[in-house]
C-alpha positions in Angstrom: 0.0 0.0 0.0 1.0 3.2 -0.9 0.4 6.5 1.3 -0.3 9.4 -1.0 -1.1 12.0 1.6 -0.9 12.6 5.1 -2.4 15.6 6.9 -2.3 16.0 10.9 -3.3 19.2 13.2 -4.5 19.3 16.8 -6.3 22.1 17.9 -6.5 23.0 21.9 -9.2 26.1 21.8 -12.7 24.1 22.1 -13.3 22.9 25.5 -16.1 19.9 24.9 -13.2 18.1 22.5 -15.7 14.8 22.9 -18.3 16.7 21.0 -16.1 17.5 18.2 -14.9 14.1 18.2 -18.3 13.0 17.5 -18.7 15.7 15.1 -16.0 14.2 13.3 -17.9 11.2 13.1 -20.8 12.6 11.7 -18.8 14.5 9.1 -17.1 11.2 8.1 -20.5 9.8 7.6 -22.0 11.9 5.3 -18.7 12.2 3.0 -18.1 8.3 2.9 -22.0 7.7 2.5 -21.9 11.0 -0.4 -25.5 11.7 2.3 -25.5 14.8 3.7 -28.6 13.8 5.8 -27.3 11.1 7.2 -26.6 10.1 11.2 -23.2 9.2 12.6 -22.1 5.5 11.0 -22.5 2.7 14.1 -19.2 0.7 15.6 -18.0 -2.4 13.2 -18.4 -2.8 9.1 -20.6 -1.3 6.9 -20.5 -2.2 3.1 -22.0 0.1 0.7 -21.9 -1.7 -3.4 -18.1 -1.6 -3.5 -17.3 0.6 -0.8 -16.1 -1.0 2.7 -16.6 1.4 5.8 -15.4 0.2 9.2 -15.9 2.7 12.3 -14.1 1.9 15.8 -14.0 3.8 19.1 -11.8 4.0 21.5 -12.6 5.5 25.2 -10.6 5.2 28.6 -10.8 7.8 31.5 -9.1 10.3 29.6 -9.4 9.9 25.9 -12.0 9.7 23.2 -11.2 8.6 20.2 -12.9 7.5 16.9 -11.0 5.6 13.8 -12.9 5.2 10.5 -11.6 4.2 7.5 -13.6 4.0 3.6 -11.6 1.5 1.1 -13.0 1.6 -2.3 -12.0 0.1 -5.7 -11.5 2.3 -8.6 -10.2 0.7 -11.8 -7.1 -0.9 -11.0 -6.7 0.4 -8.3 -7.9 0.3 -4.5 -8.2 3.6 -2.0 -8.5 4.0 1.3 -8.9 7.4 3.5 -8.6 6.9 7.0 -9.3 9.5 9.7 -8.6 9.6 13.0 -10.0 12.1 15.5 -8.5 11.7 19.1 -10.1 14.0 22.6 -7.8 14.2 25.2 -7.8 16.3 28.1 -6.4 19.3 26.8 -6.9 19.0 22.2 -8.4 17.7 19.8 -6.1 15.5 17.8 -6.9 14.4 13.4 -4.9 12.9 11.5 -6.3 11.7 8.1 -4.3 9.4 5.5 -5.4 8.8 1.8 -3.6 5.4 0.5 -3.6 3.3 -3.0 -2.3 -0.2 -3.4 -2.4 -1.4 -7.2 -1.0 -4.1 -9.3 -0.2 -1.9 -12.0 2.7 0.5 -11.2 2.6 2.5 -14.4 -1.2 3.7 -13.4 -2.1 7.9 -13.1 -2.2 8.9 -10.1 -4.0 12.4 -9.6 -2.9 13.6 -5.5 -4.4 15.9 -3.7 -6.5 16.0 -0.2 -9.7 14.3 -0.3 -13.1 16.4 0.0 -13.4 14.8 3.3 -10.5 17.0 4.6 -12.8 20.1 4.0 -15.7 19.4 5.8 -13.5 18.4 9.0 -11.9 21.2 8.6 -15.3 23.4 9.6 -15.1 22.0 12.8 -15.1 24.1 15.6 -11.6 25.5 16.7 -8.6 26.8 15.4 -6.7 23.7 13.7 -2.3 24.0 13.7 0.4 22.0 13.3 2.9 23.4 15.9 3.2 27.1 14.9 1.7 26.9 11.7 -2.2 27.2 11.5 -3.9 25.3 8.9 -5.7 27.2 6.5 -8.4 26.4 3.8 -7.9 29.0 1.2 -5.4 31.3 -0.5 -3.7 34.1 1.8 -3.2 36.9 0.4 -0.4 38.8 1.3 -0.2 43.2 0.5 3.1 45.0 0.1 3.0 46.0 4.0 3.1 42.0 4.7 5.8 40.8 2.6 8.7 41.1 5.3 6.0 39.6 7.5 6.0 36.5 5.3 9.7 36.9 5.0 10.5 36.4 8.9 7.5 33.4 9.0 9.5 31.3 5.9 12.9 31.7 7.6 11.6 30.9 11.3 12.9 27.4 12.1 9.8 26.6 14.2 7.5 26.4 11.0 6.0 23.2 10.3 4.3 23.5 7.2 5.2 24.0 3.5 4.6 27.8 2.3 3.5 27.6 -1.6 4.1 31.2 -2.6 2.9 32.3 -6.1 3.8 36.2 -6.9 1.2 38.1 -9.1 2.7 38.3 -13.4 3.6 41.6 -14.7 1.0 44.2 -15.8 -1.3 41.0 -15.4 0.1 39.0 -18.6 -1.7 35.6 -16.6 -5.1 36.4 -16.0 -5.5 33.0 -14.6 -3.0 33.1 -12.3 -5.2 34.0 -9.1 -7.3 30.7 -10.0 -4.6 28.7 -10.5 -3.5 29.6 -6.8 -6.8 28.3 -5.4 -6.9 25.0 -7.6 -3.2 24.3 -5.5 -5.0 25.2 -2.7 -7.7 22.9 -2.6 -5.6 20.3 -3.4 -2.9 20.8 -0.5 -5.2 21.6 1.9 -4.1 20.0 5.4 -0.6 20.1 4.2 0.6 23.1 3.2 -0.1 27.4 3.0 -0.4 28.9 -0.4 0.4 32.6 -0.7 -0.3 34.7 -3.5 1.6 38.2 -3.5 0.5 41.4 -5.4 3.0 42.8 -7.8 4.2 45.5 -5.0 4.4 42.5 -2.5 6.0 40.8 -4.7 8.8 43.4 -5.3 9.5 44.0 -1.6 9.3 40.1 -1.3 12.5 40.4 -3.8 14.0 42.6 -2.3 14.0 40.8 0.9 15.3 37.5 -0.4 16.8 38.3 -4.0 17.5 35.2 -5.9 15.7 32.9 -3.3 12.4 35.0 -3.7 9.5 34.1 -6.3 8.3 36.6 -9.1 7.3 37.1 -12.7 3.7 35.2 -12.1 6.1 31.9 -10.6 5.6 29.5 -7.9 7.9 28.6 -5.4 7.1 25.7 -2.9 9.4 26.7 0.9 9.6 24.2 2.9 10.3 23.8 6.5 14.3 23.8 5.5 17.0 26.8 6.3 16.0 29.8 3.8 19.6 32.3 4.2 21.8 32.2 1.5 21.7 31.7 -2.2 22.8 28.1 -1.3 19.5 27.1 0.1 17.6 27.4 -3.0 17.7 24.0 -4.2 15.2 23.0 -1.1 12.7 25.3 -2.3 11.2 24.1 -5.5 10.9 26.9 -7.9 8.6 26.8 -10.7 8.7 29.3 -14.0 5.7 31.3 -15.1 6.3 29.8 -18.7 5.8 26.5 -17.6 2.5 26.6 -15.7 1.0 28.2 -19.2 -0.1 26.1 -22.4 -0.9 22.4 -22.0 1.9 21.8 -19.7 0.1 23.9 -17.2 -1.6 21.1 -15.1 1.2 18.9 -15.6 3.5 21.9 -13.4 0.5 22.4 -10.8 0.5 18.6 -10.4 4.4 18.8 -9.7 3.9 21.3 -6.9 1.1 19.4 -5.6 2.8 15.9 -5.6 6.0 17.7 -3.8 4.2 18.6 -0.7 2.2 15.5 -0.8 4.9 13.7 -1.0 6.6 15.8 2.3 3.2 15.1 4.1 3.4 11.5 4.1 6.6 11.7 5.8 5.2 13.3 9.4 5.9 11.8 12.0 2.8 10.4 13.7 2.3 12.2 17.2 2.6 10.6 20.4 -1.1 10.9 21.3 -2.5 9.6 18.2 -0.7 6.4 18.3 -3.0 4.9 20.4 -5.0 4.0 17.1 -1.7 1.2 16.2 -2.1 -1.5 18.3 0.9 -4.5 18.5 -1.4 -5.8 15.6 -0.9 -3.2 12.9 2.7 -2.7 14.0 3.6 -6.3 14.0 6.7 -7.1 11.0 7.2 -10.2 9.7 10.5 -11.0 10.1 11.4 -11.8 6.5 9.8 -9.0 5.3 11.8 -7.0 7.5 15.1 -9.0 6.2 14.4 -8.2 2.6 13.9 -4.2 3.6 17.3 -4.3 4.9 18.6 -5.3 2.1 16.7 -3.3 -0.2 18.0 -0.5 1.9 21.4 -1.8 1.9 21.2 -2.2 -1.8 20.4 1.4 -2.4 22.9 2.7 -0.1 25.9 1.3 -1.5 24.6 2.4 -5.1 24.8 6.1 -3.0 28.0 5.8 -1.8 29.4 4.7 -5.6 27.1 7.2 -7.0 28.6 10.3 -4.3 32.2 8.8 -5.5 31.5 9.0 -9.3 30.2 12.5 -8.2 34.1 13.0 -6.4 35.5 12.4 -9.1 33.6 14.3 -11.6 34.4 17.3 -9.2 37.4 17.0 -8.7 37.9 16.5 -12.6 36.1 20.1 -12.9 38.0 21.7 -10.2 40.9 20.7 -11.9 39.7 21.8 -15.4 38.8 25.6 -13.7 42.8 25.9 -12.0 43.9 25.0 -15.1 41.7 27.8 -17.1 43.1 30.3 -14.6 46.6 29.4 -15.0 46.1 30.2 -18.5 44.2 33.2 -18.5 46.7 34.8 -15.9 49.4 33.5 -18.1 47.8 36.1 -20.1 47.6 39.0 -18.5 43.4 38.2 -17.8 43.8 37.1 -14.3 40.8 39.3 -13.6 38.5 37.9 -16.2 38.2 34.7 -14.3 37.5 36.3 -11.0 35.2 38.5 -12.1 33.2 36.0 -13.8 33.5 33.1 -10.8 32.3 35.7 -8.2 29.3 37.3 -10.3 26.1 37.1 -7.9 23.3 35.0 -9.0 21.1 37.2 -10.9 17.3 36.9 -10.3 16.3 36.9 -13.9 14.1 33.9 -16.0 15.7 35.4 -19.2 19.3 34.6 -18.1 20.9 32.1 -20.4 21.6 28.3 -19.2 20.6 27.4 -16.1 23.2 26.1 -13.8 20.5 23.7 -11.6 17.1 22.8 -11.9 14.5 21.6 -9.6 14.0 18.1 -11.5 13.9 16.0 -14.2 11.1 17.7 -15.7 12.3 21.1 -15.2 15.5 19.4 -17.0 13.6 18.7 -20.0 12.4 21.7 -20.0 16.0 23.7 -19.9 17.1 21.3 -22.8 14.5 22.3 -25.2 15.0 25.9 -24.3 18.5 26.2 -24.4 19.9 23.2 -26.1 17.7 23.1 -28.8 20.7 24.0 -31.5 22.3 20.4 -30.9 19.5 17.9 -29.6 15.8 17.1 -30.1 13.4 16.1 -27.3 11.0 14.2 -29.2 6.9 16.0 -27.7 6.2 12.6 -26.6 9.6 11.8 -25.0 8.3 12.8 -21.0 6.9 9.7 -19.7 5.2 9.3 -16.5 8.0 11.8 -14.2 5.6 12.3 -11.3 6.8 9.8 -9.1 10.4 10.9 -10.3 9.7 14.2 -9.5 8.0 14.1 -6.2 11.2 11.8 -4.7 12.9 12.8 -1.9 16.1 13.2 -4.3 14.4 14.9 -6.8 17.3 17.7 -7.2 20.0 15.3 -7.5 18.1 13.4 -10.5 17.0 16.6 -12.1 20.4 18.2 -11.9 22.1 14.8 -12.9 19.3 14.5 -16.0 20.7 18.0 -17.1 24.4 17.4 -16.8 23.3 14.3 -19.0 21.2 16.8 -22.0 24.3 19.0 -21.5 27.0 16.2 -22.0 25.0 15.0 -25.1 24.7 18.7 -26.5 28.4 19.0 -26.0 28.8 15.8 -27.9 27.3 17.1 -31.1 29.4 20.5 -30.6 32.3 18.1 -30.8 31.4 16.3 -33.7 30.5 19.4 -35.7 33.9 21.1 -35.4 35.8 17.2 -36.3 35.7 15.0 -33.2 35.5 11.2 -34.2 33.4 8.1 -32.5 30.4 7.8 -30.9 29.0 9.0 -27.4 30.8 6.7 -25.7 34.0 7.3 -27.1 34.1 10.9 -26.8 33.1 10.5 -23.0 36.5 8.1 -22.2 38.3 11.2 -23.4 37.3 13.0 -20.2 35.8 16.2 -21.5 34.4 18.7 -18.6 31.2 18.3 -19.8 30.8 14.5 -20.5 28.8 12.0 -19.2 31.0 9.0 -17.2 31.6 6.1 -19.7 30.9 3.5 -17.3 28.2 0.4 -17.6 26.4 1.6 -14.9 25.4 4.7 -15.9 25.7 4.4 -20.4 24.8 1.7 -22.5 25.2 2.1 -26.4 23.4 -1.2 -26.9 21.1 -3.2 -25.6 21.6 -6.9 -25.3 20.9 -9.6 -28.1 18.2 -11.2 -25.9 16.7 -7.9 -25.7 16.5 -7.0 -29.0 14.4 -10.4 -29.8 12.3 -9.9 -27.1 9.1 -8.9 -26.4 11.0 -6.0 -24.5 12.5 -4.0 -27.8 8.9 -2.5 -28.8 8.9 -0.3 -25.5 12.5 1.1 -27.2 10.5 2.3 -30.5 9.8 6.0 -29.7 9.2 9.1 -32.2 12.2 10.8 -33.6 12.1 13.7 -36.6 11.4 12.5 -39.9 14.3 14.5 -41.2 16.1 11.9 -40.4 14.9 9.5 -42.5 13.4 6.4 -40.4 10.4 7.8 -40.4 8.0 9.2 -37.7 9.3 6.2 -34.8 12.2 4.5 -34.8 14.1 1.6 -32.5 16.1 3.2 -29.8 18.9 1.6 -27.7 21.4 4.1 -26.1 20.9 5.4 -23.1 22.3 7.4 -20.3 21.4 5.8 -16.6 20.5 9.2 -14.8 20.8 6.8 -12.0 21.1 3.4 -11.4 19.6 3.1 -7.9 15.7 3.8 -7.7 14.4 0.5 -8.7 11.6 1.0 -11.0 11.6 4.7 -11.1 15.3 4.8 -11.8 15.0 7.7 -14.7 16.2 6.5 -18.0 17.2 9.0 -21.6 17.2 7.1 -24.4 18.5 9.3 -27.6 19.7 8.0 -31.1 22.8 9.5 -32.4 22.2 11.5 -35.7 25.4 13.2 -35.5 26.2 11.4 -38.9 23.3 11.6 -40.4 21.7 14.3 -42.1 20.0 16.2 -39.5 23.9 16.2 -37.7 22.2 16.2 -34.1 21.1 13.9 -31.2 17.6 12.9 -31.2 15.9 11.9 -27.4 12.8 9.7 -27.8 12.2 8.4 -24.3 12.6 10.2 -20.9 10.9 8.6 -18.0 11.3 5.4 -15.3 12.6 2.3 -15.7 9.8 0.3 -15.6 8.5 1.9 -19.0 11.9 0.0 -20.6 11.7 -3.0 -18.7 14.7 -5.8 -19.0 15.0 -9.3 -19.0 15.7 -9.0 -16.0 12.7 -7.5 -14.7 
């Protein structure tokens, strides 16, 4: 089973917590039954044509609790919400969990907080997780508030993610302010979204310069340090450009899934976990076993991952002592320190980006700013949400881009005489090449998999220019990590650098378990 979304608050103001509790109940009712007329749902099992319902109490001298859970099949899927509303002698405790177990991996998944969260969210009180207070619409922040908001983000007693989207210029978006309460509804529970008029937004800024938000952007802060220029890659930045067009939803989905995916990693309070008995604790011990070594697996492909990172570094650090050298050999000692110190500049027109937030965003920068030298096919982004949403989501998105940068580099190379293929031109250790190891680039794929039933998932659409027409097979590939399992991200590109569109053409980007092995 697979938690989607977690949202928990407590809420000490009401003194008869009991009757909320039961309130709770009630609310519960009416949303799992979809009848708003309908009584409080008795103790035990109630099955409703697919829909399973199962309501328990709990009560001892000093607690009141009620557990109620509605699992429901939809498609291939199964989903559960569970809340849990707690009385205890000084709050009200709720903690509600939306879950989906399927058999199909590769199935849409559309996250957000059930309408369930809502309605308990009218109950009486004033409902917080530490500090933060839980809201149910869009604040709106003035240019008086902005250092306000400032001082809340960078406190390290907030609890809650702050999705902050600043107002376009001379309103180019009119559809920005609805866009802010679609994200809204869908993280409510587990996270603050803040819109910001244009002056707000320019004292906002001011106040944080590069790790601000503007331009009709969104940018998701979450409870991480928020100082220096250094801390941006916690706070997941998202361009005006690319919540426009069709990709729109696809963006908004990004955000949402990000916090989601944070919610589901709460810890569970101390008072609430009266509801997990010995019974729905107990592990089975070779379950537990094949964790570890799942775990164990996936940290020693981190530690050879960090090293291959080492080295690359330490390759670049070398390359950049050995371009000053030179320049100060000629007289232009100054030109690399003036460059290497430049601030980071604030700016969505500056040229390419040095990081990104993900894999998609890496996509994204390639077809923008690598365009010249490779082609992203428009159906080459498969299924990144999962990718996306991971809690390494920077290091694959910023190791996807070094790989569009190594193969743009590549075609640069061939174009002013370099010989061989991908491969070949990585062994000679360019700064910008991708590591010519098995574990991380493949050229081919294996005789077995080529007459297998395997290969079609390798046919993806490449430019007819070059003359296989409109799809084509597809077997080279950069790993953009090995670890991951299943959602290990995968490029696969066909080199074209010969042929007569003199470019590299990318057909597939997406998870491993769209190109499955032999293995698999």
């Amino acid at each position: 089973m697979s938690l989607l979304y977690r949202a928990i608050w407590k809420d000490t103001t009401e003194p008869d917590r009991r009757a909320v509790v039961e309130l709770a109940r009630e609310i519960f009712s009416r949303w799992a039954l979809d009848n708003p007329s309908v009584t409080s749902l008795g103790v035990g099992e109630t099955v409703v044509q697919d829909k399973v319902i199962t309501v328990r109490v709990l009560e001892t001298a000093t607690e009141y609790g009620v557990e109620a859970c509605s699992r429901e099949p939809r498609g291939t899927a199964v989903w559960s919400v569970t809340m849990r509303a707690l009385a205890t002698d000084v709050a009200v405790h709720v903690w509600i969990d939306v879950d989906m177990e399927t058999d199909n991996p590769t199935q849409r998944v559309v996250v957000g907080s059930p309408r369930l969260v809502d309605s308990v969210l009218t109950l009486p009180g004033s409902p917080a997780l530490g500090v933060s207070n839980i809201v149910t619409d869009v604040v709106r922040v003035a240019n008086g508030e902005a250092k306000a908001l400032v001082d809340v983000l960078r406190s390290s007693e907030r609890t809650l993610p702050f999705i902050v989207v600043a107002a376009p210029p001379h309103d180019t978006d009119v559809q920005w302010l609805d866009r802010a309460q679609r994200i809204a509804h869908r993280v409510r529970g587990i996270a603050t979204v803040v819109v910001l008029d244009e002056a707000a937004t320019a004292t906002f800024k001011a106040e944080l310069g590069p790790l601000a938000v503007w331009n009709g952007a969104v940018r998701t802060y979450v409870p991480a340090p928020l100082d220096t220029a250094a801390d941006g890659w916690r706070h997941r930045y998202v361009q005006a450009t690319a919540l426009l067009g069709a990709g729109g939803e696809a963006a908004v989905d990004r955000i949402v899934y990000a916090v989601a995916q944070l919610s589901t990693r709460r810890r569970v309070p101390a008072e609430l976990q009266v509801f997990t008995g010995d019974d729905r604790t107990a592990v089975n011990q070779s379950e537990l076993e094949q964790i570890r070594e799942e775990l164990q697996f996936e940290t020693d492909l981190a530690y050879e991952e960090l090293a291959e990172a080492q080295r690359e570094l330490a390759r670049a650090n070398g390359h950049l002592d050995r371009l000053r050298q030179a320049l100060e050999g000629q007289g232009l000692a100054e030109m690399f320190w003036r460059v290497s110190a430049a601030p980071e500049q604030p700016d969505e027109t500056a040229a390419r980006p040095e990081t990104v937030q993900d894999v998609s965003e890496a996509v994204e920068a390639a077809r923008t700013h690598l365009a010249t030298w490779v082609t992203v096919a428009p159906s080459a982004v498969q299924k990144l949400e999962g990718i996306d949403t991971a809690p390494n989501a920077f290091a694959l998105g910023n190791s996807a881009w070094r790989g569009f940068q190594a193969l743009a580099s590549y075609v640069q190379a061939k174009q002013t005489g370099a010989s061989g293929n991908f491969w070949s031109w990585c062994e000679r250790g360019d700064p910008l090449s991708w590591p010519a190891s098995s574990k991380r680039l493949a050229m081919t794929e294996s005789e077995t998999l080529r007459n297998s039933r395997h290969a079609e998932s390798r046919i993806f659409e490449i430019d007819p220019a070059v003359g296989l027409g409109p799809r084509t097979y597809m077997e080279a590939h950069i790993k953009v990590s090995e670890g991951g399992g299943a959602l290990a991200p995968r490029i696969y590109f066909y080199d074209d650098t010969d042929g007569p569109t003199g470019r590299v053409h990318v057909g597939f980007v997406g998870p491993h378990h769209l190109v499955p092995n032999s293995k698999a």
